[in-house]
Structures are given as C-alpha cells and as structure tokens.
N, C-alpha and C positions, 0 to 999 in steps of 0.2 A: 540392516542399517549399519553395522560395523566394517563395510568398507566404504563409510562417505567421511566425508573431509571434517565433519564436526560430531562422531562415532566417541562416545564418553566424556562428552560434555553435559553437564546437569543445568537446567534453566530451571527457576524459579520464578514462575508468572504470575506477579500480582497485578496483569495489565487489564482495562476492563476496554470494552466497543472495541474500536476499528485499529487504532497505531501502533497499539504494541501489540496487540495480537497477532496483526500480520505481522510485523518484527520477528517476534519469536517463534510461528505459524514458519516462515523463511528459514529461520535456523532449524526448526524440527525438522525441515524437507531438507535440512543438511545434516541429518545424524543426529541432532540433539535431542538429550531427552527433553521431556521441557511435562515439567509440571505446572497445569493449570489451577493455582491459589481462586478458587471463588468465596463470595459469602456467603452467608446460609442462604441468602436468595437467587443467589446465582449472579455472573454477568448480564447487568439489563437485558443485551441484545437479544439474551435467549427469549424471552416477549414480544419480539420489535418484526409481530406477524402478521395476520400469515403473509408469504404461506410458513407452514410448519413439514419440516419432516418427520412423521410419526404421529403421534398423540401431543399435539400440541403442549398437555400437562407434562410433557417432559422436556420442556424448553430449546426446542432445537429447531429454533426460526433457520432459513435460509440462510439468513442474514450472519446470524451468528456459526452456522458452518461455512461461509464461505473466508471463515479467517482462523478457525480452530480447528483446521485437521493434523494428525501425524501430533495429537494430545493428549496427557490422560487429566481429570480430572478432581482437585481436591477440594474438599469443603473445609475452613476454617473460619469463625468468628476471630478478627482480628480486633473486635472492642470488648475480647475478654483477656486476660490473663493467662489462662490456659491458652488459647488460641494463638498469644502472640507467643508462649514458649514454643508451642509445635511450629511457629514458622521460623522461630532459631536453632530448633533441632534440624528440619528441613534445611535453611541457611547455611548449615552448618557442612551438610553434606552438596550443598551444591556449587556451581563456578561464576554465575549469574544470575542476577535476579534485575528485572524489566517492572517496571511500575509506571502508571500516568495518575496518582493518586495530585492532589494539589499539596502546597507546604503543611499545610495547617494540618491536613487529616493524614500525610504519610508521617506527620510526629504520632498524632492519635494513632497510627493502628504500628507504630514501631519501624516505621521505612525511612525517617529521615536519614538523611545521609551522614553527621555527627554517630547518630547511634551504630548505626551499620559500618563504618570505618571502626569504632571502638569494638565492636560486638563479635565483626566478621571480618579482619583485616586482608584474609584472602579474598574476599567476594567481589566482583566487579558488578557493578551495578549503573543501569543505563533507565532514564527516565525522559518520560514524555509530559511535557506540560503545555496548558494553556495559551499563558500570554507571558512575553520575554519580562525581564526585571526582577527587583527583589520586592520582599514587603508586598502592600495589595496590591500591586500590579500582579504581583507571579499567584494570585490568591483569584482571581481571573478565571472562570471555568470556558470552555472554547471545544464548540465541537464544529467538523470540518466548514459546515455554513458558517460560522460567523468568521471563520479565520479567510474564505473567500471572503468576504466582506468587508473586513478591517485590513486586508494586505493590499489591497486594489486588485487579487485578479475578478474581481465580478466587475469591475468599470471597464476590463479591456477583454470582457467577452459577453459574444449578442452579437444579435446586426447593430448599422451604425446607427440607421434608425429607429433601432428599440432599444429600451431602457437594459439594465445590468442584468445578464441571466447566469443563474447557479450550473457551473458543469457538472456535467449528467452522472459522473460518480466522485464519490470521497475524494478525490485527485490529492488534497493536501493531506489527507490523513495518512494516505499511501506514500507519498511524498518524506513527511515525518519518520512512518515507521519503517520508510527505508535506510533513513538518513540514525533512526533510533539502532536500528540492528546496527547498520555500519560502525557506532561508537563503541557497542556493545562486541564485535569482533575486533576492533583495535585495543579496547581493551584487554581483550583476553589475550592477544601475539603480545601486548607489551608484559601479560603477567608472564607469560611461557618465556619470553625473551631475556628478560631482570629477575628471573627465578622466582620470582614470587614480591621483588621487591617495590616494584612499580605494578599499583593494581589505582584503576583508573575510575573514574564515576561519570559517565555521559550525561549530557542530560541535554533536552530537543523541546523545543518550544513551537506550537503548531504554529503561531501566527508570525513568529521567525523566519522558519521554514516557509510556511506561504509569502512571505515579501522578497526573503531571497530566488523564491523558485519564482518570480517571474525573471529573472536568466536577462535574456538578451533586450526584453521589455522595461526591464530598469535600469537598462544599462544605454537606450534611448534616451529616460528623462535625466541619467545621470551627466550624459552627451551635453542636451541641449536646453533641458531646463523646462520643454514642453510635456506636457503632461498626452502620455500615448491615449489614444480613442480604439473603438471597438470596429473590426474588420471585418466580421461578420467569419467566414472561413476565408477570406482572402489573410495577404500577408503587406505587413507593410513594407518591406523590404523588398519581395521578389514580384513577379509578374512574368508568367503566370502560375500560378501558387494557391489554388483553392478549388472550391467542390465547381462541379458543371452538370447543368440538367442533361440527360440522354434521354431518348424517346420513351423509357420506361424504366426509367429511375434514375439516378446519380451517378455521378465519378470524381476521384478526386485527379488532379492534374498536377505535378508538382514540379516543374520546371527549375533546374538549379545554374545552370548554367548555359553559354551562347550555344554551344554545343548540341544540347538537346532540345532546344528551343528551336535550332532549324530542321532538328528530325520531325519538330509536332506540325511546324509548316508543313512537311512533305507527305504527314499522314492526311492532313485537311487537306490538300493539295492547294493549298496560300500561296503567294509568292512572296518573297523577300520585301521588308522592306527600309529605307534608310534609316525611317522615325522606330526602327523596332532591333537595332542592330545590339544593343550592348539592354543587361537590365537596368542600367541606369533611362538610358529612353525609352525603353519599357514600364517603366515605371512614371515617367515624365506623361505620357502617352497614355496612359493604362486604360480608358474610357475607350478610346480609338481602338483597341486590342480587345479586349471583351467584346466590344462592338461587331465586329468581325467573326469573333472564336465563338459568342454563346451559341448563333442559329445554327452554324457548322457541328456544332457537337453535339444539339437538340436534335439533329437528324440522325444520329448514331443509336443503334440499340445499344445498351447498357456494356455487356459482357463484349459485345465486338470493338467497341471500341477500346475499350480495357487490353482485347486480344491484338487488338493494332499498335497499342504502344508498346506491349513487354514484347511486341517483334522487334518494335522500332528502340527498344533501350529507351526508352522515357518513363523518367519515374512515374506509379501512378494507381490508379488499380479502384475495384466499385467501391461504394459507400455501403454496406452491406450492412442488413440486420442483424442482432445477434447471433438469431440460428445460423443463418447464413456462414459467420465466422467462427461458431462451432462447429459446424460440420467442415470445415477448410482444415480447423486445426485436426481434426482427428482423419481428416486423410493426408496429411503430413506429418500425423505422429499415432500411428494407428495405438490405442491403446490411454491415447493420453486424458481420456474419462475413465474411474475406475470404481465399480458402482461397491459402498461398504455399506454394511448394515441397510440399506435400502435408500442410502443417496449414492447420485450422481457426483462425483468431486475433480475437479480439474489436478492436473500434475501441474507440481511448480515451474513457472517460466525459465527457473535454472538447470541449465544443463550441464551435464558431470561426465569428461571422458568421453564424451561423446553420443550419451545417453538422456535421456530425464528421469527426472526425479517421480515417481508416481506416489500418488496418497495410500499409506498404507494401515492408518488407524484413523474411524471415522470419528465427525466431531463427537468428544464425551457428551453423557448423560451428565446432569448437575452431580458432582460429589460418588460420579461410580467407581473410582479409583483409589478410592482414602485411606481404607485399612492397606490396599496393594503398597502406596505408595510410602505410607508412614512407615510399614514395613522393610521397604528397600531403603530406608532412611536409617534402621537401626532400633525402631524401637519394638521391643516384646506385648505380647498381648496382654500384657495387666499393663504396661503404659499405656495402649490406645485404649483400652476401655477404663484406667483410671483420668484419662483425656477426657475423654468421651462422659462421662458420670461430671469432670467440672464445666462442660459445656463447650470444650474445644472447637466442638463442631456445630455449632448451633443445634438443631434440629432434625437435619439430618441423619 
C-alpha cells in the first residue's frame, strides 16, 4: 500500500451502513489507513443477513463486507467517557474522521463539529447526514429508500404504466458517499496546500444528494416547469435509447447520435426514412420507430445481435445477469475477485497507473483490531487495559 496515492493517510471511521463506509472503504482502496470506530454492538449491517460469511455470530453479513474491505476494526463506547478520550487520543493521531451520526447524537458521543475544530484543529472531518437544514430538519434520519422517495427519483423510474419503483441498489447512498469522500480529499489537498492552515469540514446530505443527482431530469423541470414522468428504460430525450426484447433475452440499444442511428438501420437492414432523419423526428415519431425496430430485434438471438452492433460502432451491448457481468469483469481483469479469509471481494473500480486496486484486507471481525490499533495510536498496555477496566470498550 505505500506506493498508492493516499499511503499515510490515517482515517477515522465513525461511519455506520452504506455512505460513508463506502466513502472511506474508496479511500482505503487508495492507501489509507482507515480505522473502523464501531460500538460495542457493532455497525447494524453486520446483522442485515443472511447470507453471512462465516459463523453469522461474528457479524459479517454480505452486506456489511461489500462496503468494509481494505479495514481494520475498533470497538469503543462512545456514551462513556473513557470511550470518548480514546477517540481523541485516536483523533489525535489521525488526518480524517468520516461520521453519518445525526446533530443531536454526534454532540452525545463527542463528533460535533464546534468540538472537533476546538479539540482537533488539524483534523478534517467529512459528514454524511439525512436530510439538508439546520435544527429538526437536519435531526431527520434517512436511509437510501426514503431519500429516493422524498428527492423524486422513485416518481421518474418504473414503466409509465406502473406506479414509482425503488432502484435495485443504494444508488443515492453510493451517490452521497461518493460525493462524502470527494469533500473529505479536498479537504485534505486544501490542509497540504495552506500548511495546516485551512483544514475543512464536509458535510453531504443524502436527500441533497438524491435531488441534485437527478442531473439532466431537473434540469427538465427546471426548463419547463413540467414535472418529468417515468420511461420505463426508454429516454426522454433520445430515440432510440432503451432496452429491446431478442429471441432469448434483452439488449440495450443506445443510439446517440444521426450517425449511428443509420449504422442500426443497416444492421436491421431498414431503409431510410424522412420522418426519422434528425432525433428531434425521432423523437416526434417514436411509436412509428419502435413499431418497426421491436419485431426486427425480437428475431435476433441475444449475443448476435449485440455482436452486429459493436461490428457496426453502435453503442449497446446484453442486459446481463449479474453472474453474467462478473464473469465479463474477471476476463477483462483477470484477478479482479480476490478471495480473503474465505470471501469473495471485488477490486475497487479505481484504476492507478494503469493497474487496479485489489482487496487486500478482508472485511474485520467486530472489535479484532483494538489493542493493534490503540497501540499504533501511542498508547502503552496499562493505558489500554486501564481503558479497558473504565469500560472504553464496552464489552468487548
């Protein structure tokens, strides 16, 4: 790990479920070290089963490793006093600390942000919250469903004829915690930058994040004033731009421009026509053009048809299962599953130098890192066990 781009960097993670774990999960897969803060019960997700890898008793749902690799992790009671000095002796020796606690309880366990500027004025500190505002607005808890819910992206995805459907993974929590890291590395170039004098505090609001990320779809109602509908996999904008039945299973189609829209004629073997010249009559049209395209590409088997347009330079390519696109990715990156302690773990989507990044410590056990860690932190073995005697650590 000491030749990747964030090699002595210390994280302190007191982030719990999906946002900031991936957040600082990202930064791990870039050099950091990144210490995982849990409490005596652990982060929920370790519960949120099965399946389990392992002995379920030891908390390590699926769930919760697919966002805690490249981790170690520590136990501390943050509603004791002991507890909260060990996370400012830890504080003390780190560069970052990531939290999605709410206002009320990161005063309770010592993370507001007043304290932490006073306590730690090095520390850069990036937080993830519920819902945007001050006072009980921001007191708001929000996990990735309600923030699709209350941003509008579940009104503008489904078919047109079904009601609002939830996307099929966290998309805004991933969203957030990528948007959480990004503050969390502009903080730290601005501390490197100002010598230490500008040190920054992030902070990402899921349901922020979910209204902003619908992108080009509010930027529609912002146009026109009309309120966007659901397209099912079509696009409102292009044509043609969505999934198509083949004789034995899907494809997606994704036509961008006039250019490659008369290559897809030539693959169907269509002919030209006047009402289908630019996507603006493409779009005027669009009923007339499905009409056409669906039975022509219901006759195609799956994979040939996919194999006729990346001849013909047409964006496109199957609808594939998930195996299906895990076995794609690991014959384009041989290696890029790396089985630890008896999981499966994917390498980070970041690429470094022309390499990836592989998982190189599987997700921790609750609290198997504590004495390692307080250790690297500075303290002697009568501190961690006169810690440990005031209940620093819960239980554990």
């Amino acid at each position: 790990m000491t030749d990747l781009p964030l090699a002595g960097i210390t994280i302190l993670d007191c982030s719990r479920v999906f946002a900031g774990p991936y957040a600082t999960m990202l930064l791990a897969d870039l050099g950091a070290t990144v210490w995982k803060v849990e409490p005596p019960n652990g982060d929920e997700t370790r519960g949120w089963g099965p399946p389990f890898w392992g002995d379920p008793a030891e908390g390590r749902s699926a769930y919760f490793a697919s966002v805690n690799r490249n981790k170690r992790s520590i136990v501390l009671d943050l509603k004791t006093d002991a507890g909260r000095a060990m996370l400012d002796r830890l504080a003390a020796r780190a560069d970052l600390l990531m939290h999605n606690y709410l206002p009320s309880a990161a005063l309770k366990l010592g993370l507001d942000d007043d304290r932490l500027r006073r306590v730690h004025p090095h520390l850069v500190v990036s937080a993830v919250g519920g819902f945007p505002g001050a006072g009980a607005a921001a007191e708001r808890p929000a996990y990735d469903l309600v923030a699709q819910g209350f941003s509008g992206q579940m009104t503008v995805t489904g078919e047109p004829d079904g009601g609002p459907i939830k996307i099929g993974v966290g998309l805004l929590d991933l969203l957030a915690g990528l948007e959480a890291g990004i503050g969390a590395l502009a903080g730290l170039l601005g501390r490197e930058r100002s010598g230490g004098t500008l040190v920054s505090h992030a902070s990402v609001s899921l349901v922020e994040a979910a209204t902003a990320g619908l992108a080009n779809v509010l930027g529609y109602f912002l146009a026109t004033g009309h309120e966007p509908r659901r397209w099912g996999t079509a696009h409102p904008d292009i044509v043609p731009y969505q999934v198509f039945e083949a004789a034995d299973g899907h494809v997606v189609v994704a036509v961008g421009n006039d250019a490659q829209f008369r290559r897809l004629l030539a693959v169907l073997g269509v002919a030209e026509r006047p009402s289908w010249e630019t996507n603006a009559l493409r779009l005027a049209n669009r009923s007339e053009l499905l009409g056409v395209f669906e039975p022509l590409i219901r006759a195609w088997k799956r994979d040939d048809f996919v194999a006729a347009m990346t001849a013909a330079d047409i964006p496109g390519g199957p609808v594939n299962g998930v195996g299906e696109a895990l076995a794609a990715m690991e014959v384009a990156y041989p290696g890029w599953i790396t089985t630890l302690d008896g999981m499966p773990l994917p390498a980070s989507p970041i690429h470094m130098n022309g390499g990836y990044l592989p998982a190189l410590l599987a997700p921790p056990r609750l609290g198997e890192n504590t004495d390692e860690i307080l250790t690297e932190a500075g303290l002697t073995d009568a501190e961690i066990a006169a810690a440990r005697s005031a209940g620093a650590f819960g239980s554990v």
